[in-house]
N, C-alpha and C positions, 0 to 999 in steps of 0.2 A: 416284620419290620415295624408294624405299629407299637408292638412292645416297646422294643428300644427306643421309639419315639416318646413314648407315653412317659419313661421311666429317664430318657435327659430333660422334660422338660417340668417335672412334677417331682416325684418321691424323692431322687436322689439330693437331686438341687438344696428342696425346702430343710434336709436331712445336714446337709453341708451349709446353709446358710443359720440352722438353727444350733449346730453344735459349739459348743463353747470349750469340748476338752480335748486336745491336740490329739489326741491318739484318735477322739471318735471322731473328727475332722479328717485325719491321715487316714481313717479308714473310706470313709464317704467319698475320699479325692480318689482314692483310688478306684472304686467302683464307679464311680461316676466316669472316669478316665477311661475306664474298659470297655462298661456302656456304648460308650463314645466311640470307641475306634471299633466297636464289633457292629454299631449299627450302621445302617445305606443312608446317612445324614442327606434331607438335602440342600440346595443351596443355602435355606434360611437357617435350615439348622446348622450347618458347617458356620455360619455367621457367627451363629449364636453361642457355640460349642466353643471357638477362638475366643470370643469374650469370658465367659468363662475359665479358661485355661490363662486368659492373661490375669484375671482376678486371683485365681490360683498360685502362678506367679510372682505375685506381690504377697502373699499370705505369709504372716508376723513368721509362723512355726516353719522351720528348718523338713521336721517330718510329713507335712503337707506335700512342700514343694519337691520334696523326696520322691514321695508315692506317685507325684502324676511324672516325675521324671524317669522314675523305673518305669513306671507302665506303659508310656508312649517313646522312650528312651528311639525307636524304632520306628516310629511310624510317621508319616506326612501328615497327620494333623495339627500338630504343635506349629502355629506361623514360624517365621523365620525370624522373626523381633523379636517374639519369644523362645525360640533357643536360643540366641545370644545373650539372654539375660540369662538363661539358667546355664550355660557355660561359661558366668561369670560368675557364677554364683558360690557358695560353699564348696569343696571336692565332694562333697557324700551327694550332692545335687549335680552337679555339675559332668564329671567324670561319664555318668552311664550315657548322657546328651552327645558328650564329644566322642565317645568310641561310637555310638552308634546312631544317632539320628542323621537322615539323608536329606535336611533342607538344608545343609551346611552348604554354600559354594567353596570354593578352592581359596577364595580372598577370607575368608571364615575362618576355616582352618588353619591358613597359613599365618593370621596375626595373629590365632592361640599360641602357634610356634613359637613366634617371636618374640607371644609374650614373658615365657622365658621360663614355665610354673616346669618339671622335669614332670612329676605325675599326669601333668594334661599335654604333654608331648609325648608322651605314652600312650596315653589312649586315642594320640589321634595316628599313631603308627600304626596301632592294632585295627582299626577299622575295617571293617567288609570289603572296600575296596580303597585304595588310597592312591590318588593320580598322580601324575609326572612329574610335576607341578610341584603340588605337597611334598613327595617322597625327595623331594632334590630340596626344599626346605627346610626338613628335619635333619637330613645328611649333612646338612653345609654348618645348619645352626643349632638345632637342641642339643639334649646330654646326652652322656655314652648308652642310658636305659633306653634311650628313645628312638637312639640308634639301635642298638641292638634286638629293640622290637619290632622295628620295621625292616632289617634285613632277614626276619625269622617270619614275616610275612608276605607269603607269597601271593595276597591279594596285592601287595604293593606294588606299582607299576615302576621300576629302581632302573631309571638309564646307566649307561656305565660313569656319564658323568657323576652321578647320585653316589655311585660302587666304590669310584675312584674319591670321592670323597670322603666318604665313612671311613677307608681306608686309610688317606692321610691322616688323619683328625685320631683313629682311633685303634690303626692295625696292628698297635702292641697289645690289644686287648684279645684275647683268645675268645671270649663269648660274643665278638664282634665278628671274627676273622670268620669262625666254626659257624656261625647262624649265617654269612653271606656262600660259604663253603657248601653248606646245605640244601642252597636255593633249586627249585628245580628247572632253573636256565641260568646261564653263567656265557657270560663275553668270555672265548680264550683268553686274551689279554686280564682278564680280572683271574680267572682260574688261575693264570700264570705269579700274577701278584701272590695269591693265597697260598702258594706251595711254597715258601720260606715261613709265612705265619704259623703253620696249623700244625697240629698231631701227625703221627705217621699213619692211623687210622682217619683220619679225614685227606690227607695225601690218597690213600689207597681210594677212600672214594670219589673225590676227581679224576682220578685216573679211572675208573668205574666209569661215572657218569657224566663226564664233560671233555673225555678224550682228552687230555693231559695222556702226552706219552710216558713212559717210564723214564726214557732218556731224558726230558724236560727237563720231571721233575728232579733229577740226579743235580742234574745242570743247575737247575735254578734253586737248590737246597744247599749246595755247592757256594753257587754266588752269595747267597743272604748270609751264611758262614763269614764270607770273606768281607763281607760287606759292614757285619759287626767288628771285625776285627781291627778294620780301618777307621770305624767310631771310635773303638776303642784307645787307639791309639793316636788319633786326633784330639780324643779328651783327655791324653794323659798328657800330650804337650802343652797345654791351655791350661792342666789342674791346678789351682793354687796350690790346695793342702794336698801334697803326693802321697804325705804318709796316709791318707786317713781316703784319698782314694784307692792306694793300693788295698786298703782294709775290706774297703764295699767292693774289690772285685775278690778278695780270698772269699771272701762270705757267700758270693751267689757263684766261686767254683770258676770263676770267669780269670784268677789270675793262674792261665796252664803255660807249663813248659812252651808251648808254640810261641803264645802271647807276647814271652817275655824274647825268644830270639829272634822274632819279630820285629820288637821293639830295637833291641840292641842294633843288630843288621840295618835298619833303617837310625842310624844314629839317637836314639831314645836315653842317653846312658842315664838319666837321674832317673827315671823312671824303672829302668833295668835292677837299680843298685835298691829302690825303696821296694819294691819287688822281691828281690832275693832275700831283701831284711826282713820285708813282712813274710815272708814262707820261712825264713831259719828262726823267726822270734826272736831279731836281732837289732839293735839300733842302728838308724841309719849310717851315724858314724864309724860304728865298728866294722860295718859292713861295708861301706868307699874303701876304712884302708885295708881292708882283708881283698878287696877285688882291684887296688889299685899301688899300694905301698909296701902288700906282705910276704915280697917274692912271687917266685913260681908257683908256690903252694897253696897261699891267701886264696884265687880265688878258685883252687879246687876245692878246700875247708868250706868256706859259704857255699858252694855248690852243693856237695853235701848236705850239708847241714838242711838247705833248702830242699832239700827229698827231692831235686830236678833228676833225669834219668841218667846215669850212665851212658849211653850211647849217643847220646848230644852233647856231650862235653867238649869234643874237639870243637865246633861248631859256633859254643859259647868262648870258646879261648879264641876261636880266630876272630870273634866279633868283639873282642876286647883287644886284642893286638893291634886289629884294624881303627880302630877307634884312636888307639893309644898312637898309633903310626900318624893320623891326619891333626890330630893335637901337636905333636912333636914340629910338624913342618911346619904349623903356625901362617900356614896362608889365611888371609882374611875372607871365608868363604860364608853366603847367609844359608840361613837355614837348608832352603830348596839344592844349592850348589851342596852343599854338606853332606846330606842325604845318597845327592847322584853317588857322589865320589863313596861312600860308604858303602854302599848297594854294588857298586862297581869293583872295586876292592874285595868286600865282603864274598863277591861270587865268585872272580875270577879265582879264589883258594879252594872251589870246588869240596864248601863244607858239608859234614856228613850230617845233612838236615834230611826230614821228612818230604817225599816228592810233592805234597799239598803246599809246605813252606817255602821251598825252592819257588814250588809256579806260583804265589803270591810275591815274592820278593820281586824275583824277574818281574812280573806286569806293575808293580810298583815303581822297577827303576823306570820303564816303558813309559809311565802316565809321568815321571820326575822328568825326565830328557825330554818328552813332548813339550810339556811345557817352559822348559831351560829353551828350545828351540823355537817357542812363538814371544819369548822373552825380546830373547838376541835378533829375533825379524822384527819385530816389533822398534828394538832400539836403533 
């Protein structure tokens, strides 16, 4: 013990106070620093060693306050005044302090979050241990990295409020969905969320490892399916530009035969018609009067031409009949009344659709009439 006594209060010191060139300064800070946390300091020297380390702190050279921040990065000697100055400090200073030094409190941590920096909400995700506290700070408020650091860390103590967060904020992100997916404790309720996000290889390991039954996930892989489908076609009644939305759904594969009877059956028809144009490579115009003005044959021709299947063609002719039938009567109905009667018409012709498309149609007209019924009680 007297060594490391002798050698913080003499050699290293006079070495560190006498160098003039950064590098042999960054060297001496760091021996000196080692010195320090390997020796049994006591009261005085623990005094003496924080003076020190705050002097270090303020020192002009960037590679100084490096060396004593790697080398104590860990340890409870650095006061607690002085790591908030060196997680203020430069990232090549600063970074090693907030992944890992433990004089930090939770109020520490949690204004580095907020400060807003995306690399120092990273390292405060990664930490040894990261409390309830913090990990529901990072979830609610850092960026997707930060997030996805501290769901891939299982020192992180992640309520499901914390879970349910990252989730909103971030569960289109698969390196977000896969790193919570992975965790080695999961709320059913969060497992349940994650099984429309993730791979069929992270599905299979939920079912592994957090009892997620098979039938669940069928069920709830099922729902998130349907679930886009009604984005989808919520965004397609709202689009301005149809053409140039129907474009970004051929591109990601997203404008399919379902999609588009779908749409039609639930009255969608401008949507239907820039649809069929963007799959036949057709202008919009040619494609209204070939599915509206060109005979009987018009819209078998676009049909065609738009590669949709054979075997749903009746299906497409009854949702254009149907359509063309509630036009003709010219009752002043809005959107929602539209819909009903479409979906209601549409099925009672018992079209030869897919049984997925049918049982979306049906709970479609279901969730239309519920609300045409809290409507009319209402008025």
């Amino acid at each position: 013990m007297t060594a490391y006594r002798s050698k913080l209060t003499d050699l290293d010191i006079r070495r560190l106070v006498k160098a003039t060139d950064e590098d042999e300064r960054a060297s001496a800070a760091h021996k000196l620093c080692r010195t320090m946390e390997l020796a049994d300091l006591s009261t005085e020297e623990r005094a003496a060693a924080e003076k020190i380390l705050r002097l270090l702190a303020d020192d002009a050279a960037e590679m100084v306050r490096r060396a004593m921040a790697v080398t104590l990065k860990a340890s409870n000697l650095i006061p607690r005044d002085v790591a908030r100055k060196l997680a203020a400090d430069v990232d090549s200073v600063a970074l090693p302090i907030i992944e890992f030094s433990p004089v930090f409190s939770d109020a520490d941590l949690i204004e580095i979050v907020r400060a807003g920096s995306t690399l120092r909400q990273t390292a405060v995700a990664a930490r040894p241990r990261v409390s309830r506290d913090v990990a529901e700070a990072i979830a609610f408020e850092a960026a997707e990295p930060a997030v996805r650091m501290l769901a891939s860390n299982d020192n992180a103590d992640l309520s499901r409020i914390a879970m349910d967060a990252a989730l909103d904020r971030f569960g289109a992100s698969r390196d977000v969905s896969t790193a919570l997916a992975y965790r080695a404790a999961l709320p059913l309720e969060i497992s349940e969320r994650l099984i429309g996000l993730v791979s069929d290889q992270v599905r299979d390991h939920l079912i592994a490892r957090h009892s997620v039954s098979p039938e669940t996930v069928i069920r709830l892989a099922t729902d998130a399916r349907e679930r886009a489908t009604v984005d989808l076609l919520d965004q397609a009644r709202s689009a301005e530009d149809m053409q140039a939305f129907c474009a970004r759904l051929r591109a990601r594969n997203a404008l399919t035969p379902s999609l588009l009877l779908r749409a039609l059956a639930t009255g969608a028809m401008t949507f239907f018609e820039h649809g069929v144009a963007e799959l036949a490579g057709t202008p919009h115009a040619r494609a209204w009067l070939m599915v509206h003005d060109a005979g009987p044959l018009g819209l078998r021709a676009i049909y065609d031409r738009a590669g949709l299947p054979p075997r749903l063609f009746a299906a497409f002719r009854a949702g254009v009949d149907t359509w063309r039938g509630l036009q003709a009567e010219g009752a002043p109905l809005d959107a929602e009344a539209f819909q009903e009667k479409m979906l209601q018409r549409f099925l009672t012709q018992r079209p030869q659709a897919s049984r997925d498309d049918v049982s979306y149609l049906m709970d479609r007209l279901d969730k239309v009439s519920a609300v045409d019924v809290q409507d009319r009680t209402a008025a």
